[in-house]
Residue frames as qw, qx, qy, qz and C-alpha x, y, z in Angstrom:
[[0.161, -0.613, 0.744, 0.212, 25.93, 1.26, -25.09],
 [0.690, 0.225, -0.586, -0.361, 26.29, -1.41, -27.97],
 [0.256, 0.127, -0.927, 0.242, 27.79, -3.99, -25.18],
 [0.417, 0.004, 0.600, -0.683, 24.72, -3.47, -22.80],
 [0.774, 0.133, 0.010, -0.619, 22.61, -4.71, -25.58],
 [0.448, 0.484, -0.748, 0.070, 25.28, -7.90, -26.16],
 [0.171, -0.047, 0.836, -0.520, 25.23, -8.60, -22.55],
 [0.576, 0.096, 0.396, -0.709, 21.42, -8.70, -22.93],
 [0.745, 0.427, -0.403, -0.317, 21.25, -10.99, -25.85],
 [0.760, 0.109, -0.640, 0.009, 23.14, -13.39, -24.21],
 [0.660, -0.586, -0.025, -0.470, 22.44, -13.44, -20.11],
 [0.929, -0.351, -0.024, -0.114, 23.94, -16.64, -19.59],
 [0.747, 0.366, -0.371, 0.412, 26.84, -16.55, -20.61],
 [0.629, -0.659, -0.195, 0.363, 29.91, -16.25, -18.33],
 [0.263, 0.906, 0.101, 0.315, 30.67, -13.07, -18.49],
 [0.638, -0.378, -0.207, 0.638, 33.72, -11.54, -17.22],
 [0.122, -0.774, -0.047, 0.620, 35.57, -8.10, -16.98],
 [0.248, -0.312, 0.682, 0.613, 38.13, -8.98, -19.63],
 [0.326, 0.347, 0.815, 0.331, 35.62, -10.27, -21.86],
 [0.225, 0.874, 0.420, 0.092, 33.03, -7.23, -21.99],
 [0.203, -0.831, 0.229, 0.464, 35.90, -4.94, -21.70],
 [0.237, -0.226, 0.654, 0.682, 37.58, -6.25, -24.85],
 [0.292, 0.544, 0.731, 0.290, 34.16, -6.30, -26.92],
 [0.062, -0.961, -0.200, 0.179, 33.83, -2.35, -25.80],
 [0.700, 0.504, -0.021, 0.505, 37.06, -2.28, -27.35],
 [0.016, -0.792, 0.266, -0.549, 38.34, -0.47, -24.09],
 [0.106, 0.326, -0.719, 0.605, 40.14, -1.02, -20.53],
 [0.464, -0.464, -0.747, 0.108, 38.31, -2.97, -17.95],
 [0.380, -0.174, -0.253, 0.873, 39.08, 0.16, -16.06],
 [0.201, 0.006, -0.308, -0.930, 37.37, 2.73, -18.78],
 [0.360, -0.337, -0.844, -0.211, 34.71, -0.08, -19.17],
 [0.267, -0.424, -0.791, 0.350, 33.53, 0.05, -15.67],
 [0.123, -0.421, -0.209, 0.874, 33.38, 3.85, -15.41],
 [0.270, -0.016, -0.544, -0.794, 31.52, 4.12, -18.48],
 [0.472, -0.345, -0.749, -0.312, 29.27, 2.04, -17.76],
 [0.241, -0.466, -0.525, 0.670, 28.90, 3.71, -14.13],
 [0.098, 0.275, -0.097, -0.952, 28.26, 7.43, -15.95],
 [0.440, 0.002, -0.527, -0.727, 25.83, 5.62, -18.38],
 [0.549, -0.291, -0.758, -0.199, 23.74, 3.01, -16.19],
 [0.467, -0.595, 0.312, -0.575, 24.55, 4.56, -12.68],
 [0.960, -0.188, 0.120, -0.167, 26.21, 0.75, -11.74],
 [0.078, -0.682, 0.640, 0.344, 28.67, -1.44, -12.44],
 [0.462, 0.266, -0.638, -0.556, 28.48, -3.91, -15.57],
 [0.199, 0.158, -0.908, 0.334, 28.14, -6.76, -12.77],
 [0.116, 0.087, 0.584, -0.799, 25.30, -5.36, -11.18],
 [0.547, 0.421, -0.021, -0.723, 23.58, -4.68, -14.37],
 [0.462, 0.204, -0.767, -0.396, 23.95, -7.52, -15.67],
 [0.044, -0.153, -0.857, 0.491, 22.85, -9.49, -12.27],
 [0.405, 0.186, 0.112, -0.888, 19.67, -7.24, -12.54],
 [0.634, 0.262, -0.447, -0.574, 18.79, -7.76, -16.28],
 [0.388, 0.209, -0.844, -0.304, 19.21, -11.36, -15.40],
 [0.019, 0.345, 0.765, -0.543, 16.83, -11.56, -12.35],
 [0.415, 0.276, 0.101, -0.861, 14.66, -9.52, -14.22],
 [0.481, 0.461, -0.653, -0.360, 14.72, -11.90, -17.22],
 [0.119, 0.111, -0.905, 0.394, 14.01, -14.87, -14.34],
 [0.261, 0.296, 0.779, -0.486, 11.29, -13.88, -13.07],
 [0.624, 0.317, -0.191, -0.688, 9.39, -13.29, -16.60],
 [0.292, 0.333, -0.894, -0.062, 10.56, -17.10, -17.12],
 [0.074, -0.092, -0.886, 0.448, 9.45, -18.51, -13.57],
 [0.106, 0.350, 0.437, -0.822, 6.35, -16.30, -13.17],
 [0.388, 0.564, -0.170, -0.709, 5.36, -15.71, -16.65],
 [0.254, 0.426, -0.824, -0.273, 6.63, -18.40, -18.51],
 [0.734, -0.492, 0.263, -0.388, 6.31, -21.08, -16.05],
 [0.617, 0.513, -0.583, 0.128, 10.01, -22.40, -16.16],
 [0.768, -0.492, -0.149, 0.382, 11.55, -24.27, -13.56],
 [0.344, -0.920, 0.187, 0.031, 13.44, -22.60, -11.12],
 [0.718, -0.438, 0.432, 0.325, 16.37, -24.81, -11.93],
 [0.590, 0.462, 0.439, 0.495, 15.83, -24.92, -15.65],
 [0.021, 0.992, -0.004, 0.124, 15.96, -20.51, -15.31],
 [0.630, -0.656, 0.332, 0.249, 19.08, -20.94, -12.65],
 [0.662, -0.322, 0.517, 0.437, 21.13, -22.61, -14.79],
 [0.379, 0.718, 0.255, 0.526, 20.23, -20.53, -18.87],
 [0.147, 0.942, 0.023, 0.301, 20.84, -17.46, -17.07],
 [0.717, 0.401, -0.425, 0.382, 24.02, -18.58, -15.51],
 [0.643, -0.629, 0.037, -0.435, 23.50, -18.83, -11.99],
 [0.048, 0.357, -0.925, 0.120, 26.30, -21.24, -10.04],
 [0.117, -0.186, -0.972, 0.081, 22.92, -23.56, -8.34],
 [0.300, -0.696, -0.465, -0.458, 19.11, -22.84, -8.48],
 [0.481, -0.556, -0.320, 0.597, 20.42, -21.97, -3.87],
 [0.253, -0.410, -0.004, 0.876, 21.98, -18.81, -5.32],
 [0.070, 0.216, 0.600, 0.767, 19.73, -18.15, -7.56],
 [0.352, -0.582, -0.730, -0.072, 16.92, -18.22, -5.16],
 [0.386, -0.482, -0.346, 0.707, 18.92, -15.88, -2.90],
 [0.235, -0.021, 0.359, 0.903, 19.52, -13.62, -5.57],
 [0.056, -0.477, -0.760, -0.438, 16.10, -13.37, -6.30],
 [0.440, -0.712, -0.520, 0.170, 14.77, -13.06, -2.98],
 [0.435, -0.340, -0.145, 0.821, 17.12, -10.19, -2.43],
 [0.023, 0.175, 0.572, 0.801, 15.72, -8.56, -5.66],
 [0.386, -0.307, -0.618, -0.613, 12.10, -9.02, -5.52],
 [0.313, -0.341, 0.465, -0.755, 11.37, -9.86, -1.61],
 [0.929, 0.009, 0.166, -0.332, 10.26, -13.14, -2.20],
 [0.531, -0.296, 0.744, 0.275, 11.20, -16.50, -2.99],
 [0.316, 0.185, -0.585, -0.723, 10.52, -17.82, -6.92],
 [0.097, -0.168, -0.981, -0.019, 8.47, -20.16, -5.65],
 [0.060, 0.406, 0.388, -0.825, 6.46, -17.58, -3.77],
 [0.188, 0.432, -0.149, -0.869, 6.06, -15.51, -6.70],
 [0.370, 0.014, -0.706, -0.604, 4.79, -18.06, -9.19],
 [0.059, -0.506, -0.861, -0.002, 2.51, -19.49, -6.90],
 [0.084, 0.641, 0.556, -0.522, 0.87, -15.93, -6.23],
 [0.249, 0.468, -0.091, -0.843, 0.63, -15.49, -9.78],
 [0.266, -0.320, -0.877, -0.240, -1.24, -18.79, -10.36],
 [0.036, -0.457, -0.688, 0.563, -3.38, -17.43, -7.57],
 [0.150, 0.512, 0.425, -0.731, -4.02, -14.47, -8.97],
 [0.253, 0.171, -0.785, -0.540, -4.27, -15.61, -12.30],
 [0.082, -0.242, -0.966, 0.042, -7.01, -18.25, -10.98],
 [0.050, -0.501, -0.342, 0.793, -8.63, -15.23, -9.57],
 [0.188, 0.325, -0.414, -0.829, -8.94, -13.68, -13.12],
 [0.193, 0.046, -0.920, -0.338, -9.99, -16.28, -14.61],
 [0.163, -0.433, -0.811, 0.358, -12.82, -17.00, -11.99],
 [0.024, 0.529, 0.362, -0.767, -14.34, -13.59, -12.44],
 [0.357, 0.076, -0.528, -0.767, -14.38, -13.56, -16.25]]
């Protein structure tokens, strides 16, 4: 779907029903179900995903603050963002970037 790639292009924004339902040029209603038949979700979910995915390349990869991620990919406070994560991934973001400085250090140490 053209909107999935929209949504993805811009993460942070605040995204509502109305809003991605009038760019799909269809019912919030149609909207959702479509996007259920074609992602197996709802636009919420998938957008929550993409944007926890899209986190932890930031935090982990990047090395962005956790607050400075939280608050581009439109999180309410780096708290729920953390949760969110943790729910996602089974860790905290702190966690994760420190055990991929570890094992980054690791690499590095063996070349």
């Amino acid at each position: 779907m053209h909107l999935a790639e929209m949504l993805e292009a811009d993460l942070g924004h605040d995204w509502t029903l109305a809003k991605m339902a009038r760019l799909a040029g269809m019912s919030a209603r149609n909207l959702t179900g479509r996007f259920g038949r074609e992602f197996g979700t709802t636009p919420f979910d998938w957008l929550r995903q993409r944007r926890l995915l899209r986190a932890r390349d930031m935090v982990v990869g990047e090395g962005v603050a956790i607050s400075a991620a939280a608050s581009e990919l439109g999180f309410s406070s780096p708290a729920h963002f953390s949760t969110a994560f943790r729910a996602m991934f089974g860790e905290a973001p702190s966690r994760a970037r420190r055990a991929a400085e570890r094992a980054s250090a690791r690499n590095s140490a063996v070349r």
